[in-house]
C-alpha positions as a Markdown table, in Angstrom:
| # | Residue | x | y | z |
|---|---|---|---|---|
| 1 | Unk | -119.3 | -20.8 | 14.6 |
| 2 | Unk | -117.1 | -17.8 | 14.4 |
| 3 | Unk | -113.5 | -18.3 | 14.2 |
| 4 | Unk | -112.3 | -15.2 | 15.6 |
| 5 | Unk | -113.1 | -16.6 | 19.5 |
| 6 | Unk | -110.3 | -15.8 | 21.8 |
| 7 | Unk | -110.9 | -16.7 | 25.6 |
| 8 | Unk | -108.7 | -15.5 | 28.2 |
| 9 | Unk | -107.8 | -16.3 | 31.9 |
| 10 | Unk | -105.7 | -15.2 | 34.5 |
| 11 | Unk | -102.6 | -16.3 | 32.6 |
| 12 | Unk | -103.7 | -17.9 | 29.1 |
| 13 | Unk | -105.1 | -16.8 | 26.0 |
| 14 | Unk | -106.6 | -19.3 | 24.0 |
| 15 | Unk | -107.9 | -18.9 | 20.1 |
| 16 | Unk | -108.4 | -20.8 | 17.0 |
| 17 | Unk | -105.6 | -22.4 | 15.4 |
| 18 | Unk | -103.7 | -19.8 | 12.7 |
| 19 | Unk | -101.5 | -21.0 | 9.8 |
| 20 | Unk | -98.9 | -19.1 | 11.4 |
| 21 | Unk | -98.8 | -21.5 | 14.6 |
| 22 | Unk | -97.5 | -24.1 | 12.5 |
| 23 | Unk | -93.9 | -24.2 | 13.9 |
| 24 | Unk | -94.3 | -24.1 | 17.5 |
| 25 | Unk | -97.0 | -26.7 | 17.1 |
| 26 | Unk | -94.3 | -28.4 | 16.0 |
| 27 | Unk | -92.0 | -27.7 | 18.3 |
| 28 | Unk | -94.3 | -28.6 | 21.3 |
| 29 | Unk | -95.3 | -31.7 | 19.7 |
| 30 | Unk | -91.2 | -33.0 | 18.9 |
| 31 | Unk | -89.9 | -31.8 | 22.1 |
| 32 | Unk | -93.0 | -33.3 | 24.4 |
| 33 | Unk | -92.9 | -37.0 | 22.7 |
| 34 | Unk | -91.4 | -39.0 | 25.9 |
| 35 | Unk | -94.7 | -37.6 | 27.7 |
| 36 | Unk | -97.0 | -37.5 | 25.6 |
| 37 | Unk | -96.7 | -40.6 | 23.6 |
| 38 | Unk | -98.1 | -43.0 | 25.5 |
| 39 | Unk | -101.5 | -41.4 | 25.7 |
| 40 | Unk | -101.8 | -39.7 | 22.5 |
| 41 | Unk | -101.0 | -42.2 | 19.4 |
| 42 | Unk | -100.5 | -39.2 | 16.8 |
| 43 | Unk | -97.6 | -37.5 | 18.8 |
| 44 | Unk | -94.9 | -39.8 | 17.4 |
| 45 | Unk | -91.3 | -39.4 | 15.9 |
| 46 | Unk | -92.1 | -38.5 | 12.6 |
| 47 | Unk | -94.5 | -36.3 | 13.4 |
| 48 | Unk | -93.7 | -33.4 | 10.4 |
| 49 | Unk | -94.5 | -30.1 | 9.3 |
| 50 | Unk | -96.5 | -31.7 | 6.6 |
| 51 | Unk | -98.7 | -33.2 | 9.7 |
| 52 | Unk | -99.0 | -30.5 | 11.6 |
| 53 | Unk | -99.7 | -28.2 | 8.5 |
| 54 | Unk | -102.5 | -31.1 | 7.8 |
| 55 | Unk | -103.9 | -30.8 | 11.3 |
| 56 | Unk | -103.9 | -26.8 | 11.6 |
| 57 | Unk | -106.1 | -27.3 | 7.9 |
| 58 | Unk | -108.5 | -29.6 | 9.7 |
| 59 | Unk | -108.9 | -27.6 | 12.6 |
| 60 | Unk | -109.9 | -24.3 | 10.7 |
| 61 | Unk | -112.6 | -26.6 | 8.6 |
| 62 | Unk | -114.0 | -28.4 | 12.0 |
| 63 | Unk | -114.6 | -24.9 | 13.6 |
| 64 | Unk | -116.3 | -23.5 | 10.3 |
| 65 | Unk | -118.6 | -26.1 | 10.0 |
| 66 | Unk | -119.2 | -26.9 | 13.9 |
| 67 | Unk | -117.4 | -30.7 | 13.9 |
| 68 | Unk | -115.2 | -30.0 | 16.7 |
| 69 | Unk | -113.5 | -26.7 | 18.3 |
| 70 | Unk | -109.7 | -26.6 | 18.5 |
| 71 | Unk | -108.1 | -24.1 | 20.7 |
| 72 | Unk | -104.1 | -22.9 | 21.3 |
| 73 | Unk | -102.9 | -22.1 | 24.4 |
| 74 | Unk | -100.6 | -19.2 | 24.8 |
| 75 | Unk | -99.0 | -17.4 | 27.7 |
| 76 | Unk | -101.0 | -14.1 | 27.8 |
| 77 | Unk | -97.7 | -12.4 | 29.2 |
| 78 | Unk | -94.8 | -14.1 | 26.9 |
| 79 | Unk | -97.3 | -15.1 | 24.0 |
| 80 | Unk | -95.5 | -18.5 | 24.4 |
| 81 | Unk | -97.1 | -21.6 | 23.2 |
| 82 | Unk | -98.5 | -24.0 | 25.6 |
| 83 | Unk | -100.5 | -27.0 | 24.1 |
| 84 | Unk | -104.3 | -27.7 | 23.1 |
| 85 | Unk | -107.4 | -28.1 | 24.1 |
| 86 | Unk | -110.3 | -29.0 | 22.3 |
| 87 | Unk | -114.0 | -30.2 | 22.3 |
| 88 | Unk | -114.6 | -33.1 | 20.1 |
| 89 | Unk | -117.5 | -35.6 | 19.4 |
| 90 | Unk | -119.9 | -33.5 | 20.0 |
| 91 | Unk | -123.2 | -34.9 | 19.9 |
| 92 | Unk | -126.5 | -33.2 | 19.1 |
| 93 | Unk | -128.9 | -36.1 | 20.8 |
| 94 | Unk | -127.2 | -36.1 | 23.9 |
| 95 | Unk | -126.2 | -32.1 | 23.7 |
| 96 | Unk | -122.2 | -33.0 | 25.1 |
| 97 | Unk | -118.5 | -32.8 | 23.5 |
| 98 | Unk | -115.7 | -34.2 | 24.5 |
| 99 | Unk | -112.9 | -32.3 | 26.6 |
| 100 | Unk | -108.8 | -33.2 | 25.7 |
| 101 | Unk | -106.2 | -31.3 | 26.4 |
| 102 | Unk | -102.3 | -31.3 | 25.9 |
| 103 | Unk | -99.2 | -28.8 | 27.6 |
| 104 | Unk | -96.1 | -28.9 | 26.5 |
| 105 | Unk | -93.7 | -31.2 | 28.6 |
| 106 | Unk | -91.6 | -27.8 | 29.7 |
| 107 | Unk | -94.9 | -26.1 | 30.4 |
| 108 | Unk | -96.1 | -29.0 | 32.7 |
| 109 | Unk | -97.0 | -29.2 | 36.1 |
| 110 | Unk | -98.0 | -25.5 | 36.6 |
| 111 | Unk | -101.6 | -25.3 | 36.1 |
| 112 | Unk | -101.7 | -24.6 | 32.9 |
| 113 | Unk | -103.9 | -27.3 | 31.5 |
| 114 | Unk | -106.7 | -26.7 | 34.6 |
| 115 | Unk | -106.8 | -23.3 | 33.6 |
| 116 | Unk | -107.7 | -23.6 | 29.9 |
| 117 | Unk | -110.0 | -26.3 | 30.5 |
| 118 | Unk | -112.0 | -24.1 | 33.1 |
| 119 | Unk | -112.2 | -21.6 | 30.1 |
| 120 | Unk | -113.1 | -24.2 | 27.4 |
| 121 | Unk | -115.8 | -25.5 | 30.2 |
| 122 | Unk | -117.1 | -22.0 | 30.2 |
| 123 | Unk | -117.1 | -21.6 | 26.2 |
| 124 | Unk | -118.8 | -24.9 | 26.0 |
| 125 | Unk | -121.4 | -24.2 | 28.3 |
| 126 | Unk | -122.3 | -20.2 | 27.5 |
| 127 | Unk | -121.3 | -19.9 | 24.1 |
| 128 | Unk | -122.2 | -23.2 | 22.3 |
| 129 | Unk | -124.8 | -24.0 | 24.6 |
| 130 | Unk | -123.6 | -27.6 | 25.9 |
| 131 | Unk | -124.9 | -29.3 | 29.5 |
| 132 | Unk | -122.4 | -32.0 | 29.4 |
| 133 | Unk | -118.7 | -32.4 | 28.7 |
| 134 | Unk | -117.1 | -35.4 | 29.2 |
| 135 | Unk | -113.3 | -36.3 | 30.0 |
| 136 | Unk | -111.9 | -39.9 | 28.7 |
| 137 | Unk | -108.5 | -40.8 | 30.2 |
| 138 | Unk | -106.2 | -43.6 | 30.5 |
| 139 | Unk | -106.6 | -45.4 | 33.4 |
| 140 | Unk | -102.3 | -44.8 | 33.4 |
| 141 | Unk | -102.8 | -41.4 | 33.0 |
| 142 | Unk | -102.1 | -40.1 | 36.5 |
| 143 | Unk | -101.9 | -36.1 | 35.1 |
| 144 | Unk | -104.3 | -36.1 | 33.2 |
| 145 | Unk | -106.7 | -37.3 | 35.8 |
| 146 | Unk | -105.4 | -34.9 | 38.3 |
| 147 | Unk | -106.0 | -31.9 | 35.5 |
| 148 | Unk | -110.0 | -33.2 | 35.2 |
| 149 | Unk | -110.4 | -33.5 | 39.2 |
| 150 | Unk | -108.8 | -30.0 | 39.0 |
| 151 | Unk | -111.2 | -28.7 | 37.2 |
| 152 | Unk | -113.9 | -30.2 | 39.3 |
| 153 | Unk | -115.3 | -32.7 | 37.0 |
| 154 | Unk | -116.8 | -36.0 | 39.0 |
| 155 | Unk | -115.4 | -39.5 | 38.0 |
| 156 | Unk | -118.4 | -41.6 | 37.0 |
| 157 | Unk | -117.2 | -44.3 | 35.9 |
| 158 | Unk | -114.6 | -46.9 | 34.4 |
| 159 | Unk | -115.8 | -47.2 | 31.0 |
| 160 | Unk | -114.9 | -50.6 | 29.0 |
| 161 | Unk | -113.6 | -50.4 | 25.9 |
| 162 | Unk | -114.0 | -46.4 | 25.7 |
| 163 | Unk | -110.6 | -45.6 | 24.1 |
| 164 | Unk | -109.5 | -47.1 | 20.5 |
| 165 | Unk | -105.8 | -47.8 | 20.3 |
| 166 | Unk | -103.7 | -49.6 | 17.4 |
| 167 | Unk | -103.7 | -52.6 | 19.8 |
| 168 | Unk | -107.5 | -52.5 | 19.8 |
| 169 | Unk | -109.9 | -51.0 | 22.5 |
| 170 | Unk | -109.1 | -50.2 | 26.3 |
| 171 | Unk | -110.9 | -49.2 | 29.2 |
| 172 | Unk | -111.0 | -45.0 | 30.2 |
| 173 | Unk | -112.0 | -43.6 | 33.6 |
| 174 | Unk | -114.8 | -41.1 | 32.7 |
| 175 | Unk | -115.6 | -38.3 | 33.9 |
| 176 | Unk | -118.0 | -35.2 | 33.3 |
| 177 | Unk | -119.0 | -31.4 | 34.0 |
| 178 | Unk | -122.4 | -30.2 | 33.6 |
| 179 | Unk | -122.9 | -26.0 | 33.7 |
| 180 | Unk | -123.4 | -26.2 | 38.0 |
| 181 | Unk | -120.3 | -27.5 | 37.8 |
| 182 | Unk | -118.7 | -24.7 | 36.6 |
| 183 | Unk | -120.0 | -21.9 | 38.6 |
| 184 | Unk | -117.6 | -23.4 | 41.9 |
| 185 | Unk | -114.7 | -21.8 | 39.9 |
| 186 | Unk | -115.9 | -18.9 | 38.5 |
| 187 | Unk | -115.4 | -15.4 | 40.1 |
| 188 | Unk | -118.4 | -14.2 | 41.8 |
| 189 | Unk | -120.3 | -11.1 | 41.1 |
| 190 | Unk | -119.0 | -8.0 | 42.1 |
| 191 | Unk | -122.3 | -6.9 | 44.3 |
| 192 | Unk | -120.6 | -3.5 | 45.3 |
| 193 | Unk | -122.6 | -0.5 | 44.5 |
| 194 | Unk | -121.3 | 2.2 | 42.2 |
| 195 | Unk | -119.8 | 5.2 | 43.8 |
């Protein structure tokens, strides 16, 4: 897969991870600990520049050989640095990724993270080709189950033992979008005829 993919929406842009993003990852990730902590196991205190720097590397080498697809979120209007969104475990038998997502604690609560997942949904779907995404939450995760309803993905399901923490494995509420889904948030087709 190309790594020059930027998607845009009414307020983000989202793109590939760059070298250069490095320090506000970093900033995001020290100054958004108390929220996103309990949900995400790698956002801890000693998160580092060495991490981050580690992460960014990763990324680039998931999107050239089609492991995973890691996208920033910016502001389109400031070019401010929102959070990530990604699609992970993708899986060629049952033709579906994964769908997580992450905004910045003083970026939260604004739409942000409903917006980039309805253009990762659409990248999924049109450009790699997916018919399923699935989104894994905590069953504590009140936001993050909000941001997937948002986005009009149905709740199946609470899965046993879906999510793998240090303590050992935990139930998630699952939930998924297939390509109809989509198509309830898209614009519609501008029918008019040319003048």
């Amino acid at each position: 897969m190309k790594t020059d993919y930027q998607l845009t929406s009414e307020r983000l842009l989202l793109r590939p991870y760059k070298n250069a993003d490095l320090l506000d990852l970093l900033d995001a990730i020290r100054h958004s600990q108390q929220s996103l902590t309990p949900w995400l196991p790698w956002c801890h205190a000693q998160y580092s520049q060495h991490d981050a720097h580690e992460w960014i590397h990763a990324s680039q080498q998931n999107w050239v050989y089609d492991i995973s697809y890691e996208f920033a979120i910016f502001e389109r209007s400031t070019e401010a640095f929102l959070g990530s969104t990604s699609l992970s475990n993708l899986s060629e038998l049952a033709n579906s990724a994964e769908l997580g997502y992450w905004i910045r604690s003083s970026a939260q609560r604004q739409g942000y993270a409903k917006e980039a997942c309805q253009a990762i949904a659409q990248f999924a779907f049109e450009t790699v080709g997916l018919t399923r995404i699935e989104i894994v939450t905590h069953t504590g995760n009140l936001a993050s189950q909000r941001t997937a309803l948002a986005t009009k993905a149905r709740f199946e399901c609470t899965a046993r033992n879906r999510i793998i923490t240090q303590a050992g494995p935990i139930d998630g509420l699952l939930f998924s979008l297939i390509p109809s889904d989509i198509a309830r948030y898209l614009p519609p087709p501008d029918l008019s005829p040319n003048n």
